[in-house]
VEXDREN-2710 file (C-alpha; in Angstrom, 1 decimal):
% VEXDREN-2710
k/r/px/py/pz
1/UNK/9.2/12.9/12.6
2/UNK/12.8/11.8/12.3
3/UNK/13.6/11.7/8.8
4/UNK/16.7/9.5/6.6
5/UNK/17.3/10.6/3.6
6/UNK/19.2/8.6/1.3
7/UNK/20.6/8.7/-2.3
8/UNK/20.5/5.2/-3.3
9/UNK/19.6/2.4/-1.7
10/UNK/19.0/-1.3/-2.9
11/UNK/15.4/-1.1/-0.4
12/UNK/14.2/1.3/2.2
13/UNK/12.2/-1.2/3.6
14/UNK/15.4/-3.5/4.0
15/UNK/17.3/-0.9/5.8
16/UNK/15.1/0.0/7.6
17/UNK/14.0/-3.4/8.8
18/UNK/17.9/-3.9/9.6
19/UNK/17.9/0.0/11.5
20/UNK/14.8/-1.6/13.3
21/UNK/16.8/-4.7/15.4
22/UNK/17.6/-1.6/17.5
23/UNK/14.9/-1.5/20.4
24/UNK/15.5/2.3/21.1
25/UNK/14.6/2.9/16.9
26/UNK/12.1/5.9/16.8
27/UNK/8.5/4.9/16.4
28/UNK/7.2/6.4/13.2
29/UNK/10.7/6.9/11.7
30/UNK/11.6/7.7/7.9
31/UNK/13.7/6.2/5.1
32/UNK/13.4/7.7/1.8
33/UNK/15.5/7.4/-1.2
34/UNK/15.8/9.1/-4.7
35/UNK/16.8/5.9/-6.6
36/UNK/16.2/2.0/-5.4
37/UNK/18.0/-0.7/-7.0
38/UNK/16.1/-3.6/-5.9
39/UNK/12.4/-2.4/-5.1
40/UNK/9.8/-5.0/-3.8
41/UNK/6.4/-5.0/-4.3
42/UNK/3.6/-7.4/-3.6
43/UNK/4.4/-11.2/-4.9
44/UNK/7.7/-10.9/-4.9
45/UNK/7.4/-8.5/-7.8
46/UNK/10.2/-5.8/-8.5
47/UNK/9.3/-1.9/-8.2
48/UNK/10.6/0.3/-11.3
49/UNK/11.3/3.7/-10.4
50/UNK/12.9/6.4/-12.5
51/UNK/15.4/7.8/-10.3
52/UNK/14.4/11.0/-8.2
53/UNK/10.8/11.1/-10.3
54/UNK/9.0/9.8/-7.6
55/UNK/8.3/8.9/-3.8
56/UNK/10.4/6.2/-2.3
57/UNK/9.9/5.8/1.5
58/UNK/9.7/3.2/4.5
59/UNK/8.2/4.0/7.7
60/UNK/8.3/2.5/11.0
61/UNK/5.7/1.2/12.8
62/UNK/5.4/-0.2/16.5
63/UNK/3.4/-0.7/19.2
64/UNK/0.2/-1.2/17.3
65/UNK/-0.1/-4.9/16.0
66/UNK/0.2/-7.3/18.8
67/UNK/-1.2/-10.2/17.1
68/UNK/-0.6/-11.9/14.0
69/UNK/-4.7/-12.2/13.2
70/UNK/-4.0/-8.1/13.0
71/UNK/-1.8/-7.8/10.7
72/UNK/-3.9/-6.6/7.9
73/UNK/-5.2/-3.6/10.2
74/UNK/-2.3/-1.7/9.6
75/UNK/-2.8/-2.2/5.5
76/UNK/-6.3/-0.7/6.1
77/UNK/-4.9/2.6/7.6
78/UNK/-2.0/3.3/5.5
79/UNK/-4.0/2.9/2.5
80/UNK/-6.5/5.1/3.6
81/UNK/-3.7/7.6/4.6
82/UNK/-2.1/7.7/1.1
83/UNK/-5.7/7.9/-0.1
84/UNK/-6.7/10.8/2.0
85/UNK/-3.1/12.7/1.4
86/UNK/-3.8/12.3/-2.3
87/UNK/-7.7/13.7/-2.2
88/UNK/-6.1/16.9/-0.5
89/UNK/-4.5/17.6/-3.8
90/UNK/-7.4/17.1/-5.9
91/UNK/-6.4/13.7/-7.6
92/UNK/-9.4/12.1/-9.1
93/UNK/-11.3/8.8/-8.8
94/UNK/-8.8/7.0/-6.4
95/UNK/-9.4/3.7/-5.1
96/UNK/-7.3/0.9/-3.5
97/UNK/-6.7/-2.1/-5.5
98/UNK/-7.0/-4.8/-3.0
99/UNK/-4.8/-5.8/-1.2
100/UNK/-3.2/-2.2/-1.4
101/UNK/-2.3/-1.3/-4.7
102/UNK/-3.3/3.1/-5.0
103/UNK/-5.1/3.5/-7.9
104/UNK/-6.5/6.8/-10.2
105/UNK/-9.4/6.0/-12.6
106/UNK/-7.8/2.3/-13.5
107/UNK/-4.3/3.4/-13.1
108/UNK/-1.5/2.3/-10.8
109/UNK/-0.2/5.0/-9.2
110/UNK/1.6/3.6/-5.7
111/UNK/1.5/0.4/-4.4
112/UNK/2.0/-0.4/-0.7
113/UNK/4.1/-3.4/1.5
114/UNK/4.0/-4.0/4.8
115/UNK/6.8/-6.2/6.6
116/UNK/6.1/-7.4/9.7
117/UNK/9.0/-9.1/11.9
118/UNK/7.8/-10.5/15.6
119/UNK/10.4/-9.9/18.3
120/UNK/10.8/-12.2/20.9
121/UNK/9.1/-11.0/23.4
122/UNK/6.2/-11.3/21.1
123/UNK/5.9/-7.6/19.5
124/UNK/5.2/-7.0/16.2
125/UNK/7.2/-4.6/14.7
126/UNK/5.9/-3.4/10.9
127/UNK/8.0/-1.5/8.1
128/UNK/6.0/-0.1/6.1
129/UNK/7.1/0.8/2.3
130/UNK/5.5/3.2/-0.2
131/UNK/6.1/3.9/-3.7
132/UNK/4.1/6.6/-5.2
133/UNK/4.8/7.9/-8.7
134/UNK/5.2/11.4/-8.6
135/UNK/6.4/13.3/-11.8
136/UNK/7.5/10.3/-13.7
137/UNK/5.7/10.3/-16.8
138/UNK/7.3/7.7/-18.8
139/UNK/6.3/4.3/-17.8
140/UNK/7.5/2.1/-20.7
141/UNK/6.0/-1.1/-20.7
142/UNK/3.7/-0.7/-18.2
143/UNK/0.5/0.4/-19.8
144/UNK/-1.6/0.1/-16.4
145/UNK/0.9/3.0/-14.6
146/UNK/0.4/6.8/-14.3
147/UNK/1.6/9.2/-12.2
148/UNK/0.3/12.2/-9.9
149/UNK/2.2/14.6/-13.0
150/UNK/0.3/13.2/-15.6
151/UNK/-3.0/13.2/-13.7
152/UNK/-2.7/17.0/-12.5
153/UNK/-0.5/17.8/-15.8
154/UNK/2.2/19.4/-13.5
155/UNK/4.9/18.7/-11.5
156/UNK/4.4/18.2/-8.2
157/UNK/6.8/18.6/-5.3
158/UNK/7.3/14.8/-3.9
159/UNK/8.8/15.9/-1.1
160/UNK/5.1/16.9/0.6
161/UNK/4.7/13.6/1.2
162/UNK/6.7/11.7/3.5
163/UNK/5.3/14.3/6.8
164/UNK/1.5/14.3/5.2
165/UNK/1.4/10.9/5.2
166/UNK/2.9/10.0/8.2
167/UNK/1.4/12.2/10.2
168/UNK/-2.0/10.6/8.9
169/UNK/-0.6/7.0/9.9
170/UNK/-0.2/8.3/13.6
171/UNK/-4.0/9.9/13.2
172/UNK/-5.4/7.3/12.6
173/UNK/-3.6/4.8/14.8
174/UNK/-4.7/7.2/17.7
175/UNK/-8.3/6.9/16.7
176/UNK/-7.9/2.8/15.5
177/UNK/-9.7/1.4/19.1
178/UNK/-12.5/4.0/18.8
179/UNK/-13.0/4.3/15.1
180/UNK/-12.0/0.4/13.6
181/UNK/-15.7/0.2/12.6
182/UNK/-15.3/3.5/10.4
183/UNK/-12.3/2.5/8.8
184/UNK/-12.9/-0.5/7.8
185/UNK/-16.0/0.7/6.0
186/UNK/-13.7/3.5/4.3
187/UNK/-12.0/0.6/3.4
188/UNK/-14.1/-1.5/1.7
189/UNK/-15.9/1.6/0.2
190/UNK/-12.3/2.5/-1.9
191/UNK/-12.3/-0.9/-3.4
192/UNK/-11.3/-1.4/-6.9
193/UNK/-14.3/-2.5/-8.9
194/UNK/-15.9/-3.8/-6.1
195/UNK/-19.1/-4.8/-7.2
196/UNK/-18.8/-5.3/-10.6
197/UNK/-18.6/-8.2/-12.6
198/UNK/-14.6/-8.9/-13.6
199/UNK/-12.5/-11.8/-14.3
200/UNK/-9.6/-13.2/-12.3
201/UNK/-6.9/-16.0/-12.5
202/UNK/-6.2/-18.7/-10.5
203/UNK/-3.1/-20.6/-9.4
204/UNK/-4.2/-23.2/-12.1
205/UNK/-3.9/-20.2/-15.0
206/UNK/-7.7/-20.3/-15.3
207/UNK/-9.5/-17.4/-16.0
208/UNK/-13.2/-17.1/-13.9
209/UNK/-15.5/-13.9/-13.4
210/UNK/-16.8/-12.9/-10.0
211/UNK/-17.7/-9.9/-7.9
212/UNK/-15.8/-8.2/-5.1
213/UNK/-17.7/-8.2/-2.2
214/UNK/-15.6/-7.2/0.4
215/UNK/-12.1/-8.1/2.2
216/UNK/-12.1/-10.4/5.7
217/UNK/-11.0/-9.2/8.8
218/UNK/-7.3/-11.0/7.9
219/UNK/-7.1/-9.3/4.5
220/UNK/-8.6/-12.4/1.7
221/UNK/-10.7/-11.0/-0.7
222/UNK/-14.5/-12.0/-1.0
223/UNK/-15.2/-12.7/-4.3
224/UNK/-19.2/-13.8/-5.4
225/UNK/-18.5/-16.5/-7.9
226/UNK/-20.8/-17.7/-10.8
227/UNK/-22.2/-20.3/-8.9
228/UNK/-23.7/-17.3/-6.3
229/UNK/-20.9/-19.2/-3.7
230/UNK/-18.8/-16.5/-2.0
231/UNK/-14.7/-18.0/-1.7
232/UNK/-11.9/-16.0/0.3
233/UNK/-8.4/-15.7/-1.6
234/UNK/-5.1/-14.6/-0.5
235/UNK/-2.9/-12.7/-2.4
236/UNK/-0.8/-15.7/-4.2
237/UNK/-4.1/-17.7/-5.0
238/UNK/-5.7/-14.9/-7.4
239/UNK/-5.1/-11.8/-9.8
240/UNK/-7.3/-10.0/-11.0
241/UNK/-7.6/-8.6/-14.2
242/UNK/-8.8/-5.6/-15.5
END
C-alpha cells in the first residue's frame, strides 16, 4: 500500500481526486493528513477535526464500479471494513448510520464519503474519504460525537488504521462477485435503529415517525411510514433524528 502522508491539507479527498487525473495513479493508494482545513462530509456539511487527534485519510479506488446504478456497492464495503477494523479492537455496539455515518452505542464516531468521477472512457473512478475520531475527546458543541479514546478510556495509536482498513477494502472487493449477497445482509444487519420506531424530517421541515426497513440496491432508505406505506429517500430528502 503506497502511502501520502501529509501535514495539512484543505481535503484529502480533493487531492487526491486531483493526484487521480493521472491514469498510472496506484489502485488502493493513501492520503492522510494530521489537520484539514476544509473537511467534507455528507450534505455538504463541514468535518471538525482537532488537529493530529484523529484519522484523516482518502483512499483510491478503481476498477470496481463500472456503472453508475453501483455506486452505492462501494459504500456497503467500506463501511463494513471500518466496522470490522473497529470490532478487532473491542469497540462496543457499532452500527452504521445510514447512509454511512460509524456509530458506537448512539454516537458518531466516523463518518464516510465516497467521490465518484467517470472518465471518459466510461470508468468509474472512486475516492474514498474517512474520518474517524481517534483520541479526540473534546467535541464542543457536538453532543452526538465520541471518540475510540473515550470509548476504550485510552489512547489509541491512529496510525493502525490506514493499512487495517485498506487492506479490508481490497478483501472484500476480491470476494464482492461471490459474496454481494452476504454483504449486503451484513449491511443491513449494522443499521442504525433499524426497526424501531423514530422520527425523521423532511425537505418541508416536518417531522414524521417511521421504521427502517432496509436500504435499496442504489443506496435510499426504506422507511415503513404510519400509514403501513413503505417510501424510498435519498440522502437530501430526509434526516433522521435521534
Amino acid at each position: 500500500m503506497k502511502l501520502i502522508k501529509l501535514d495539512a491539507i484543505d481535503s484529502t479527498n480533493d487531492f487526491l481526486k486531483s493526484l487521480s487525473t493521472q491514469d498510472e495513479l496506484e489502485n488502493f493508494i493513501v492520503v492522510t493528513a494530521e489537520n484539514q482545513t476544509k473537511g467534507k462530509g455528507q450534505r455538504g456539511s463541514k468535518w471538525e477535526s482537532e488537529k493530529g487527534k484523529n484519522l484523516i485519510m482518502s483512499t483510491l479506488v478503481k476498477d470496481f464500479l463500472f456503472d453508475n446504478e453501483q455506486v452505492f456497492n462501494l459504500s456497503v464495503i467500506v463501511s463494513l471494513s471500518v466496522i470490522e477494523v473497529l470490532k478487532s479492537l473491542n469497540i462496543p455496539e457499532l452500527s452504521i448510520k445510514w447512509p454511512n455515518d460509524i456509530m458506537s452505542y448512539n454516537k458518531k464516531i466516523g463518518g464516510i464519503l465516497i467521490e465518484n468521477t467517470i472518465k471518459s472512457d466510461g470508468r468509474i473512478v472512486s475516492v474514498v474519504g474517512l474520518g474517524l475520531n481517534v483520541n479526540q475527546t473534546n467535541f464542543g458543541e457536538l453532543p452526538q460525537a465520541s471518540s475510540l479514546c473515550v470509548i476504550l478510556n485510552k489512547t489509541v495509536d491512529k496510525e493502525i488504521f490506514p493499512a487495517l482498513i485498506t487492506d479490508k477494502i481490497k478483501e472484500k472487493i476480491a470476494l464482492w462477485e461471490r459474496s454481494s449477497y452476504v454483504f449486503w445482509q451484513d449491511y443491513f444487519n449494522s443499521l442504525f435503529r433499524k426497526g424501531v420506531p423514530m422520527p425523521f424530517k423532511n425537505l418541508e421541515d416536518r417531522n414524521f415517525m417511521g421504521i427502517i426497513q432496509g436500504v435499496s440496491s442504489v443506496g435510499k432508505i426504506q422507511i415503513l411510514l404510519e400509514d403501513d406505506s413503505v417510501s424510498e429517500f435519498d440522502i437530501k430528502e430526509i434526516k433522521m433524528l435521534y
